[in-house]
Every structure is written in C-alpha cells, then in structure tokens.
FIDRENFI-946857 format. One record per atom (N, C-alpha, C, O): x, y, z. Coordinates in steps of 0.001 Angstrom, whole numbers, plus 500000, padded with zeros to 6 digits. Each point is the difference from the previous one (the first is absolute). Example, Ala and Ser with C-alpha at 12.3 -4.5 7.8 and 13.67 -1.06 7.14 Angstrom:
! residues 2
513190494310507800/499110501190500000/500900501200500000/501036499981500665/498614501069498615/500820501190500060/499230501090500730/500509501108500169/
This chain:
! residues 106
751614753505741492/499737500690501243/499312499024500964/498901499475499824/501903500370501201/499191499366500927/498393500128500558/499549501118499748/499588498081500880/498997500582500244/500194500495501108/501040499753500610/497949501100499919/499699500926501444/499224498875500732/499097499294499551/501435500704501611/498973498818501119/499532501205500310/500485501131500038/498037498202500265/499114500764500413/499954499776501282/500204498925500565/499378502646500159/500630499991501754/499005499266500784/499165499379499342/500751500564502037/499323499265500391/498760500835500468/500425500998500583/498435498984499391/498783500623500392/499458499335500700/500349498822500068/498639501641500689/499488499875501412/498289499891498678/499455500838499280/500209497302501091/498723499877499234/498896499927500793/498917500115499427/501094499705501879/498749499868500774/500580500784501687/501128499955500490/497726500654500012/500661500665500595/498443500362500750/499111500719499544/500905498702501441/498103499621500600/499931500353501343/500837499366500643/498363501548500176/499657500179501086/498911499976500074/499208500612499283/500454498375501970/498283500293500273/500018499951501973/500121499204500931/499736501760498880/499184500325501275/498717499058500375/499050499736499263/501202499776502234/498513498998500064/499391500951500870/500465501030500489/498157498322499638/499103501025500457/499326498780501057/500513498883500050/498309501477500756/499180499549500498/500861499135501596/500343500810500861/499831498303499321/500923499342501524/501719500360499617/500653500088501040/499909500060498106/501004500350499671/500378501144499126/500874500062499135/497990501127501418/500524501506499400/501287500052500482/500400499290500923/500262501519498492/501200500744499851/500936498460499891/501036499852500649/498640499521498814/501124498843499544/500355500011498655/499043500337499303/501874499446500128/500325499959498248/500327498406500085/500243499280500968/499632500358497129/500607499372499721/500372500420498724/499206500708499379/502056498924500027/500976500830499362/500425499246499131/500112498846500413/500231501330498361/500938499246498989/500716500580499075/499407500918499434/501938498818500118/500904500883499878/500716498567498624/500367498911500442/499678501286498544/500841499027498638/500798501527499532/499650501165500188/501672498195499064/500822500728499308/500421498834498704/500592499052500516/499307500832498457/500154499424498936/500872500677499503/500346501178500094/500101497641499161/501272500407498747/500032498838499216/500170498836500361/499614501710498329/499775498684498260/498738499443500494/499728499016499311/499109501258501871/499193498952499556/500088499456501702/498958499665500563/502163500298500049/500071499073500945/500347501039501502/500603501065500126/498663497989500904/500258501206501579/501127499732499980/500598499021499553/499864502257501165/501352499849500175/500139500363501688/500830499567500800/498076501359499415/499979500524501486/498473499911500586/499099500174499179/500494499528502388/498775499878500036/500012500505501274/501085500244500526/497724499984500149/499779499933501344/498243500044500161/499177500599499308/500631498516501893/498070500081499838/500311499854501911/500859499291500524/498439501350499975/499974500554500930/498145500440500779/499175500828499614/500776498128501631/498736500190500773/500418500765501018/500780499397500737/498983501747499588/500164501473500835/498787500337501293/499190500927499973/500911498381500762/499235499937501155/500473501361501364/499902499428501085/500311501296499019/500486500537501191/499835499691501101/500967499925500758/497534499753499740/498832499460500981/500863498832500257/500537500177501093/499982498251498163/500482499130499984/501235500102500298/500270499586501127/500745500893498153/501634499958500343/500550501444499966/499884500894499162/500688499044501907/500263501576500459/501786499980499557/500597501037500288/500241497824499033/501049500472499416/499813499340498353/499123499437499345/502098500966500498/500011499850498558/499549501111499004/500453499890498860/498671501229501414/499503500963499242/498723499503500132/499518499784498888/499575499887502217/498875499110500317/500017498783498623/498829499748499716/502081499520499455/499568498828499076/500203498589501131/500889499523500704/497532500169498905/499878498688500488/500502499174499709/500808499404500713/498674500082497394/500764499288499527/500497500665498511/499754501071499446/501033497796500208/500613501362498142/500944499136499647/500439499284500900/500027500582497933/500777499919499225/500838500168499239/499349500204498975/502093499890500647/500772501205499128/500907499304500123/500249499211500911/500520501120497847/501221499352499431/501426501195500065/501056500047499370/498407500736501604/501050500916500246/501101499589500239/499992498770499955/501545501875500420/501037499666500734/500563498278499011/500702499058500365/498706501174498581/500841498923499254/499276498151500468/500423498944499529/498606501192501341/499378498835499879/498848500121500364/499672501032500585/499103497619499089/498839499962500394/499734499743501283/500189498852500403/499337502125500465/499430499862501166/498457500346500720/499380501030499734/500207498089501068/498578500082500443/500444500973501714/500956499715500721/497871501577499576/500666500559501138/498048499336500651/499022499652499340/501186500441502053/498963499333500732/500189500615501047/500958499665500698/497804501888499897/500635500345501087/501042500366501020/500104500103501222/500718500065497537/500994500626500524/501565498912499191/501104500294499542/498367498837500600/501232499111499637/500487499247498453/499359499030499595/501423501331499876/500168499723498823/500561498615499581/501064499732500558/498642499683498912/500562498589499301/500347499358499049/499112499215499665/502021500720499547/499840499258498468/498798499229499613/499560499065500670/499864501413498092/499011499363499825/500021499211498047/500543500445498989/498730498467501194/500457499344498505/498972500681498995/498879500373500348/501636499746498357/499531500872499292/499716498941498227/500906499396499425/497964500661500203/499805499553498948/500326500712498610/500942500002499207/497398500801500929/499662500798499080/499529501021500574/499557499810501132/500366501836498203/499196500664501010/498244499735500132/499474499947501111/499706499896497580/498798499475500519/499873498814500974/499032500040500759/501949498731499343/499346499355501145/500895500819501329/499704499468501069/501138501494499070/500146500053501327/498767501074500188/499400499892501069/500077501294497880/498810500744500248/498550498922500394/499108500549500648/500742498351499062/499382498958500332/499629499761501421/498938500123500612/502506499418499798/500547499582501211/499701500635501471/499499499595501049/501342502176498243/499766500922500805/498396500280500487/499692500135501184/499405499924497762/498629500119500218/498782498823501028/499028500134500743/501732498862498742/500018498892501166/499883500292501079/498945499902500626/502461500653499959/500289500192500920/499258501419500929/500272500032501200/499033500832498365/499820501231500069/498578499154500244/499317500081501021/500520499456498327/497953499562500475/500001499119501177/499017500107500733/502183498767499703/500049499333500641/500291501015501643/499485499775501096/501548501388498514/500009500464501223/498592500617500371/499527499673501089/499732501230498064/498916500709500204/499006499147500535/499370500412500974/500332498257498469/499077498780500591/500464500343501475/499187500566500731/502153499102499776/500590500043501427/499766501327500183/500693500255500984/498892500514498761/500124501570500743/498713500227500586/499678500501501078/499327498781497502/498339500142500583/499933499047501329/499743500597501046/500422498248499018/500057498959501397/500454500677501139/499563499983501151/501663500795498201/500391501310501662/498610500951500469/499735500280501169/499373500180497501/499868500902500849/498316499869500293/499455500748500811/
C-alpha cells in the first residue's frame, strides 16, 4: 500500500497589531508546509496611514501566482528567494529600516 502524503498545513500563521505611533498597523505572517518544507508564504507590513493601495501593504512578500515576489507600495516585483528564514530575515530588515524612515518623517 502506498503511503498517504500528508496534506499541506498552514504552520505559522502570526498577526500583530502595532500599537503606540503605528496603532492600527499589522504585521502578518502566513507559512504553509508540506514534508517539513514551505511550500507557500506571505509576510506582510499593513500600514493604511502609509499606502492607500494594495490593501494598505507597504511592504510583503509571497510566493503566490507561481513565483517569488516583493510588493512595495503598491508595486510588485520578482524577487530572489533563498530560504524562507533568510527571506523572513530580510523582510524584517526591511520593516525596521522603513520604520527608522517613518520616525525621521514625523
């Protein structure tokens, strides 16, 4: 008898609401695994105040639509893809680097 693959489950699955200069902002993370390995992702900085398209995401990540892409205010771009901890790395990078720039705005 063959074995049963086991289906794919949704292993991390994270919302946090920020509080304090950026109430009502999320940041979001979304893995789907299968054997062990992502198979689907999306991590997502949710500003409304900041970008008024896209579903207010500033910046995010997701391997939707069959490839890895980075969206930035609206605009989406192929983006190169390692592993998912260094692009969760990457992404976080990037999320402190904009917020550094958000405090200088205001």
């Amino acid at each position: 008898m063959p074995k049963r693959k086991k289906p794919a489950r949704i292993v991390t699955l994270e919302v946090n609401r920020l509080k304090g200069k950026r109430k009502g902002a999320l940041l979001q993370e979304r893995a789907t695994t299968e054997g062990g390995r992502v198979i689907a992702y999306s991590l997502a900085y949710i500003n409304h105040r900041r970008c008024t398209v896209d579903n207010g995401r500033v910046l995010g990540y997701d391997n939707s639509h069959g490839y890895h892409h980075r969206h930035f205010m609206g605009k989406v771009e192929a983006a190169k893809f390692s592993t998912y901890p260094a692009l969760v790395e990457r992404f976080i990078a990037e999320v402190h680097e904009l917020w550094r720039i958000e405090d200088e705005e205001s």
